[in-house]
N, C-alpha and C positions, 0 to 999 in steps of 0.2 A: 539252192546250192546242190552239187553235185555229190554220188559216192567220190569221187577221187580223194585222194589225201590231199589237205591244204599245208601249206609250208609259211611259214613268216617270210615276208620280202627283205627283213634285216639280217636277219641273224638263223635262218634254215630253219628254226624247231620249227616242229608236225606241231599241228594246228590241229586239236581234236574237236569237231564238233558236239555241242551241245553243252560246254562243261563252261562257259565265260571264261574261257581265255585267250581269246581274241579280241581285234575289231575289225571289222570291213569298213575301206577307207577307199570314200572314189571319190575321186580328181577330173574336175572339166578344167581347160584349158581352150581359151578362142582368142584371135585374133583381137588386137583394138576395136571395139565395136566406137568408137566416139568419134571417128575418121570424119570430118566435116566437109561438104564438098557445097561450093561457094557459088556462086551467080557467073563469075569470072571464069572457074571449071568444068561449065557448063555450054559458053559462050567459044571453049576454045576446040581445036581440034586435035583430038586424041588419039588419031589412029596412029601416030609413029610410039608413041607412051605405052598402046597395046599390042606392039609390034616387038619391043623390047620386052614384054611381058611376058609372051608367048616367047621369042626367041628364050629367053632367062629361064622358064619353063618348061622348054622340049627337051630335056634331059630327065624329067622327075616322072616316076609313075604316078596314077590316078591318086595313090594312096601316098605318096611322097607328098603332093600338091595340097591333098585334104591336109595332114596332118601340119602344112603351113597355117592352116586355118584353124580348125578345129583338133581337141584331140582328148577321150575320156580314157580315164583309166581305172580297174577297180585293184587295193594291192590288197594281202591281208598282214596284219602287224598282231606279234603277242602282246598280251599286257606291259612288257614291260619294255620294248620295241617303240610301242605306242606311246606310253610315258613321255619317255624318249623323244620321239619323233614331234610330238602334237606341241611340246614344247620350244625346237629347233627342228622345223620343217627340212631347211635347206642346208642341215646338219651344220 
């Protein structure tokens, strides 16, 4: 951890270090990894499927694209934020 002041991602209170009243809460987030690709998906040709891919695509930056795939995040929550949260994630 850093000097900076830490803040709760709910509810603003300063976040003092050292005292347990926080938690540091990180979140991966990936794409479907189970995507099955078949004998028949393999046999067929794909360059127009990756041609709408790319076309669907030239609009996103590098990090627009990744974050379709991939995406971590660390927040911090107070004790009681946490509670909260760990209970109804997706409020």
């Amino acid at each position: 951890m850093n000097d900076s002041p830490l803040f709760c991602r709910r509810c603003g209170a300063e976040l003092p270090p050292g005292r347990a009243e926080f938690y540091v809460v990180k979140i991966e987030a990936f794409a479907d990894p189970t995507v099955t690709i078949t004998e028949e998906d393999l046999q067929r040709d794909i360059r127009a499927d990756i041609a709408r891919l790319v076309e669907t695509m030239s609009g996103l930056s590098e990090q627009e694209a990744m974050d379709q795939v991939y995406r971590k995040l660390t927040i911090y929550l107070c004790n009681a934020c946490y509670r909260e949260w760990i209970e109804h994630p997706t409020g």
